[in-house]
C-alpha positions in Angstrom: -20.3 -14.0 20.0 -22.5 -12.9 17.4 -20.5 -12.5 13.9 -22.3 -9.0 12.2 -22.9 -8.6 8.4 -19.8 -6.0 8.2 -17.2 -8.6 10.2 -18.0 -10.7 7.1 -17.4 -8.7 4.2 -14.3 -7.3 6.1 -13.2 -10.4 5.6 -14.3 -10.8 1.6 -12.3 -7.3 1.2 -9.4 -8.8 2.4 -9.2 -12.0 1.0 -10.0 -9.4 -2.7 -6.5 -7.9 -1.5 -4.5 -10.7 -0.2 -4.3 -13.6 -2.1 -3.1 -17.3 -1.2 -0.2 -17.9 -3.8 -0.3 -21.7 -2.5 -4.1 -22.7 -4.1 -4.2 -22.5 -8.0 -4.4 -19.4 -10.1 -7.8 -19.6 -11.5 -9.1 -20.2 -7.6 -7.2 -16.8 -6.5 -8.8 -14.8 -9.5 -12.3 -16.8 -8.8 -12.5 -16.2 -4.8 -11.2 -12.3 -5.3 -14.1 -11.8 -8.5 -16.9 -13.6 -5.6 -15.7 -11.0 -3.1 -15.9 -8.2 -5.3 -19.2 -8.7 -6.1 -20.5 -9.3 -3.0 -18.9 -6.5 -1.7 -20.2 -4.3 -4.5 -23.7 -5.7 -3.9 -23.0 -4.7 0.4 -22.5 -1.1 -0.7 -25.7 -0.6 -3.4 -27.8 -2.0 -1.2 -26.6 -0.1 2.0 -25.5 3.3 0.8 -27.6 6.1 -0.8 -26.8 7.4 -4.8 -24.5 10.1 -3.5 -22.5 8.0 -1.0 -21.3 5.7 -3.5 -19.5 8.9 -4.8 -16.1 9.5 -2.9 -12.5 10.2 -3.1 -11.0 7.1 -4.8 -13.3 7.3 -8.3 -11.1 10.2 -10.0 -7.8 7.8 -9.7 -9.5 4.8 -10.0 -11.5 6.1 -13.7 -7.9 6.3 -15.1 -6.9 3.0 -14.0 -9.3 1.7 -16.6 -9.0 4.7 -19.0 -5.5 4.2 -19.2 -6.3 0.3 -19.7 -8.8 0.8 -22.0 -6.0 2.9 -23.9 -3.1 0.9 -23.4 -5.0 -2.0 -25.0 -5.8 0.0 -28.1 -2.3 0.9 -28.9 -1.0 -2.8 -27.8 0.4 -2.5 -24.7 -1.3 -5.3 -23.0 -3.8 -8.2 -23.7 -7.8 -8.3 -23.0 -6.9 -10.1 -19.7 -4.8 -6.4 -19.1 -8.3 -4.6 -19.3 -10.3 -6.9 -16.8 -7.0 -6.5 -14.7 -7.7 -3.1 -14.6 -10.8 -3.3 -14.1 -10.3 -5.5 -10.9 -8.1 -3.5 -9.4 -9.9 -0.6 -9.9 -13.1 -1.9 -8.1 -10.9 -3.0 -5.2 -9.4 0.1 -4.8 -12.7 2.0 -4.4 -14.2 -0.9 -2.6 -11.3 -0.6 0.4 -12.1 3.4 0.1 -15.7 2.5 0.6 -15.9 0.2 3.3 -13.0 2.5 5.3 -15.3 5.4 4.7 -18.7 3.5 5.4 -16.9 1.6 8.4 -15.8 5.3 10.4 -19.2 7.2 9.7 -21.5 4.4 11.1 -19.0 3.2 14.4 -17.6 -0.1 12.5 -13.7 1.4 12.4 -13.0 -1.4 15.3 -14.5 -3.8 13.2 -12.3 -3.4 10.5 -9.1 -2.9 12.2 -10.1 -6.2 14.3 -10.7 -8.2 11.2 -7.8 -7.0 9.2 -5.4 -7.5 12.5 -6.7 -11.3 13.1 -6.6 -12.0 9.0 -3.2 -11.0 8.9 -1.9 -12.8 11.7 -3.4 -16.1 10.5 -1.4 -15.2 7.1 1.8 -14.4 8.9 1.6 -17.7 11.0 0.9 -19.6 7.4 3.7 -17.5 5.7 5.8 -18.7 8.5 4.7 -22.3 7.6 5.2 -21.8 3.8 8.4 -20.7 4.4 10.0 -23.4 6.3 8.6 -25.4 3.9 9.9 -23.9 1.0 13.4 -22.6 2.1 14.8 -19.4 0.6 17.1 -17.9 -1.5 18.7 -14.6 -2.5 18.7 -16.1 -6.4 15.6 -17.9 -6.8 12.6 -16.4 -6.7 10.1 -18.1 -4.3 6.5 -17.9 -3.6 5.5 -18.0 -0.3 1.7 -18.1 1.3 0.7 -14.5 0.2 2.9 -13.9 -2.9 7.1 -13.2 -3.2 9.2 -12.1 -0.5 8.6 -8.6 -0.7 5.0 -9.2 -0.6 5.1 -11.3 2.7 7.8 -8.7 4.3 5.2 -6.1 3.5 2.2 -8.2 5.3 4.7 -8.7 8.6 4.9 -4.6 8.6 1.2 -4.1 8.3 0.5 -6.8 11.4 2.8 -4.6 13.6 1.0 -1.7 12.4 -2.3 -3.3 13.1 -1.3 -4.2 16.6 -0.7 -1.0 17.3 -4.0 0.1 17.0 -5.5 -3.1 18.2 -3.6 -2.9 21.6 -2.2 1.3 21.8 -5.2 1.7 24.4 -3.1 -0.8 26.6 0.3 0.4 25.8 0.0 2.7 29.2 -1.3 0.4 31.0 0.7 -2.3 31.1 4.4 -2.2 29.8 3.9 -5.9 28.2 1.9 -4.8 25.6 4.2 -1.9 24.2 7.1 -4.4 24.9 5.2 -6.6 22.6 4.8 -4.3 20.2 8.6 -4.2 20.0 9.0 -8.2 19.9 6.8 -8.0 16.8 8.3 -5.5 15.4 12.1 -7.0 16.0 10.1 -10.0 14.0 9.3 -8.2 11.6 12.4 -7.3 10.4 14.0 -10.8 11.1 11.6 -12.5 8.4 12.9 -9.9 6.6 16.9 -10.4 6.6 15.7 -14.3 6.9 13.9 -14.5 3.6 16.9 -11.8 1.8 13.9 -8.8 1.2 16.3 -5.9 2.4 13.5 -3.3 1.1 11.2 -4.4 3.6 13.5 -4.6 6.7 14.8 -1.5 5.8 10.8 -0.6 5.7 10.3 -2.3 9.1 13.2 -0.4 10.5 12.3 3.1 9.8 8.5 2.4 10.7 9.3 1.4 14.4 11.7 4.0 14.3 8.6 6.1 13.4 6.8 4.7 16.0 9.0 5.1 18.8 9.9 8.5 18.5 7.7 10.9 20.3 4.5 11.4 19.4 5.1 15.5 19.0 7.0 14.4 16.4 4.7 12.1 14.7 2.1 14.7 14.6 4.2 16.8 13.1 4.9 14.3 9.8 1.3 13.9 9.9 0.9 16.3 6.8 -0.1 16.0 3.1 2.3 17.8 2.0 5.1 15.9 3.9 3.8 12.6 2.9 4.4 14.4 -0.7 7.5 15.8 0.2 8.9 12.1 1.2 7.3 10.6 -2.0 9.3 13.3 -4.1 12.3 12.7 -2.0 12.5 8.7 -2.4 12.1 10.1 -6.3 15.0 12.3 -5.9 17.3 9.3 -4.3 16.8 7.2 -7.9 17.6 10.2 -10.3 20.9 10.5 -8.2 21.6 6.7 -8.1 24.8 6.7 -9.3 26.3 9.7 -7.5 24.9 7.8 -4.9 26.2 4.8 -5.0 30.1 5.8 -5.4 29.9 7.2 -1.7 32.2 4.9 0.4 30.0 4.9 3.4 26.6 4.0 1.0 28.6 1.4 -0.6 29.7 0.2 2.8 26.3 -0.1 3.8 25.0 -1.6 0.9 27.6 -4.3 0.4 29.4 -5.5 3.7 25.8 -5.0 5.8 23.1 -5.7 3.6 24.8 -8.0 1.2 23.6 -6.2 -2.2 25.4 -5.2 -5.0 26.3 -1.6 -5.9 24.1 -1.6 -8.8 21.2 -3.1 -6.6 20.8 -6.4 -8.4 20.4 -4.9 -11.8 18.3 -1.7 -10.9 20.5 0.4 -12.0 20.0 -0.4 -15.8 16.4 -0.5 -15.0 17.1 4.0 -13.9 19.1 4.4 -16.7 16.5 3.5 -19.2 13.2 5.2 -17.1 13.2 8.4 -18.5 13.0 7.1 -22.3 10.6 4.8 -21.4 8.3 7.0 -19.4 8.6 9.7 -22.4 7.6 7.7 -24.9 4.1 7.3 -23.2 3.9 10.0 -20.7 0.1 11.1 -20.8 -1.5 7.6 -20.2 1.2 5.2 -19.8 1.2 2.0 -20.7 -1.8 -0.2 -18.5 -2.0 -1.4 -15.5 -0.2 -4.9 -15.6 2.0 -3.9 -18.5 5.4 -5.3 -19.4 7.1 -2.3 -20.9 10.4 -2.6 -18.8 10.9 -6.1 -19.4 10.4 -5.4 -22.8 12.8 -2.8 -23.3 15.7 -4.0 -20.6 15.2 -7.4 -20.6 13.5 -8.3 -17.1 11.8 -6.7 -14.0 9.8 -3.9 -13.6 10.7 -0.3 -13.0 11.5 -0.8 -9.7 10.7 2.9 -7.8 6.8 3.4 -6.8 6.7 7.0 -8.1 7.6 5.4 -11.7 5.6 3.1 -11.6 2.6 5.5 -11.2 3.5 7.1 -14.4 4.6 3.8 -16.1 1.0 2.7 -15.6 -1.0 5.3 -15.9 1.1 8.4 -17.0 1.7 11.8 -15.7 -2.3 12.2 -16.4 -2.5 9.3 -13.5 0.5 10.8 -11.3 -1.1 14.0 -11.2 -4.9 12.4 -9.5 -2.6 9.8 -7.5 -0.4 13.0 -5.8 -4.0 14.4 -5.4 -5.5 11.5 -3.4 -2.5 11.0 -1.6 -2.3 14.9 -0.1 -6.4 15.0 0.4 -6.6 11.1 1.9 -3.0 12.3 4.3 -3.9 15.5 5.5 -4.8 15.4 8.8 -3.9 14.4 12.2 -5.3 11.2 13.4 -5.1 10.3 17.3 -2.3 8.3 18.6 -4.0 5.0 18.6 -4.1 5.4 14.3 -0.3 6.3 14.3 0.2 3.0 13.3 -1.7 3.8 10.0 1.2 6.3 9.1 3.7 4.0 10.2 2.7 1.5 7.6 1.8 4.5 5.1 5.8 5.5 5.1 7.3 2.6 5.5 5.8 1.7 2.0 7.0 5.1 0.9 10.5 4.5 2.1 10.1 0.9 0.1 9.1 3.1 -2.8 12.3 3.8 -3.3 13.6 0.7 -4.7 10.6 -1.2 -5.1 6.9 -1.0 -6.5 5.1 -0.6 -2.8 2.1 1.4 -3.7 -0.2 -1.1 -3.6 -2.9 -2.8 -1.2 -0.5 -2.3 1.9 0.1 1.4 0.9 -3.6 2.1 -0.2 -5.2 0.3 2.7 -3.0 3.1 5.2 -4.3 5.6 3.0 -8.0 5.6 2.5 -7.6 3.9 6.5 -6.3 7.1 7.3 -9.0 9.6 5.5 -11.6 7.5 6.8 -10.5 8.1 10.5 -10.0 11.5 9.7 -13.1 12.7 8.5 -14.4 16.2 8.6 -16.9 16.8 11.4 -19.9 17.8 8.4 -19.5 14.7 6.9 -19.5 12.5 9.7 -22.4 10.1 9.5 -23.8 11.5 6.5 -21.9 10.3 3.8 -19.7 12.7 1.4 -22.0 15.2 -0.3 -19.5 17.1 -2.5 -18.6 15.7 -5.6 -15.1 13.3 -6.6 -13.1 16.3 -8.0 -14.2 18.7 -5.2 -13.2 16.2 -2.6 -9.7 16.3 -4.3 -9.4 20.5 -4.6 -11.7 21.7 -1.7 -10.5 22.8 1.3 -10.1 20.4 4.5 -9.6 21.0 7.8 -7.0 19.2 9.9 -8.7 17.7 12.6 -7.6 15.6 15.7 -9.8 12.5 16.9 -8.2 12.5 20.0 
């Protein structure tokens, strides 16, 4: 079978997202810079000025901006700025490829790759981890990162194999039954490596899944992607109240095994506000290491924090925007595993800093299958900040 030029830097965009924890440091940053670049050099050479422009650049300008500024006022090193700057590229590179992939018929393409990629790192992860034990103390680094890393890449390969295999679902019970297997696996590796976040993430996106799909139509909205985003938010200003509710407390210690104050999180809460109001227009960098300065370890633990931790209510305000323009629309049943992934890293928001490749990938995955019918095959003609204020119709690709 003939390999085309798109399979292969499929594959360079996800090994730019996904790195191997097991080969040395300076490798990981060295393979993920080559990828970059030749990804970068895939889209000047094959899209026009005005397609290079689209939805991501707004959100991924104050990446570096707030970089740039959190460096000047000694928030983080040089290496915080090319940081930045890395992570902004790969951010609008996933944007552009998604986008580039649906307007010229190469959606399968990317799906394919990202669904065979990530079961070759699940298997490994499997590997690494009988290998390396685990622990609910320790931390441990398995194939692709810590355990809530690899819990996160089991949840996106049963969201994957939902759209590799949905068109066979009513065909043959064995696939959807398979489906389910996955899923169940999912959530084992979970509870097996002690990452409660992302069973409780695997849980409620089969859940999702399952339900009909009236009903996942229905979620599939901007402004309830928002909603639950705001929600999630909600949960961690009330986390004491909370907490002191027998049949939370219940759940959290006799079934899940935690402690009432989450391993530590709740000190973490306590001291958000001060620490996102001393900062609050920019933040304090991508990469930064505010909290651990100020508490004494971790990060801020809630993905709608850490949005304004990083890059400050200037940042929250063009993230909220991408995420309402890049969520609002249907998407036909055989994407429905794009959403499942999208909030199942909402709901691991919650306790945990999930808005990152998993969460991002879902999202521009979803825009990019969504498209409006003026722009297909053409590129996007209006501007960055149009695309995030403009109208949009809600379309159906069924």
């Amino acid at each position: 079978m003939k390999v085309k030029k798109i399979d292969l830097i499929c594959v360079l965009l996800y090994f730019a997202f996904f790195k191997i924890y097991i080969i040395p440091t300076w490798i990981q940053q060295a393979t993920k810079i080559i990828a970059i670049l030749a990804i970068l050099v895939f889209l000047l050479t094959n899209l026009s000025f005005k397609k290079l422009f689209n939805i991501s650049i707004p959100f991924c300008l104050v990446i570096i901006v707030a970089g740039v500024y959190a460096y000047w006022n000694n928030y983080i090193l040089s290496r915080g700025i090319l940081d930045s700057i890395l992570y902004a590229i790969c951010l609008y590179s996933i944007c552009s490829i998604c986008i580039y992939c649906s307007e010229n018929d190469y959606i399968n393409n990317l799906f394919n790759v990202f669904y065979y990629m990530t079961t070759l790192y699940c298997l490994a992860s499997l590997i690494s981890i009988v290998a390396l034990g685990t622990s609910n103390r320790l931390p441990i680094y398995y194939f692709v990162g810590n355990k809530f890393a690899t819990g996160y890449l089991f949840i996106q390969l049963a969201a994957l194999f939902w759209i590799r295999y949905y068109e066979k679902f009513n065909k043959r019970i064995f696939w959807k039954a398979l489906f389910i297997v996955i899923s169940v696996l999912c959530i084992l590796v979970s509870k097996w490596i002690y990452c409660t976040t992302s069973m409780i993430a695997a849980i409620f996106m089969l859940a999702y899944l399952l339900v009909p799909g009236a009903f996942r139509k229905f979620v599939q909205n901007g402004k309830f992607v928002l909603l639950s985003i705001f929600i999630t938010t909600a949960m961690i200003t009330a986390f004491q109240a909370i907490m002191s509710i027998p049949q939370i407390q219940h759940f959290v210690v006799d079934i899940f095994g935690e402690g009432l104050n989450i391993n530590g999180r709740e000190k973490i809460y306590l001291n958000a506000i001060s620490i996102i109001t001393n900062n609050k227009w920019l933040g304090y960098g991508y990469g930064n290491t505010i909290v651990t300065k100020i508490v004494g370890y971790g990060n801020i633990q809630n993905g709608f924090f850490q949005i304004i931790v990083n890059y400050g209510i200037i940042g929250l305000v063009i993230f909220l925007g991408l995420v309402y323009k890049c969520s609002s629309g249907h998407v036909s049943e055989k994407y429905d595993g794009l959403y499942g992934l999208l909030y199942a890293m909402i709901v691991a928001s919650i306790v945990e800093i999930s808005f990152d490749y998993n969460f991002y990938f879902a999202l521009f995955a979803i825009y990019a299958v969504n498209r409006e019918p003026n722009l297909q095959g053409r590129g996007i003609k209006a501007k960055p900040f149009h695309l995030y204020f403009g109208s949009r119709r809600r379309i159906s690709n069924e």
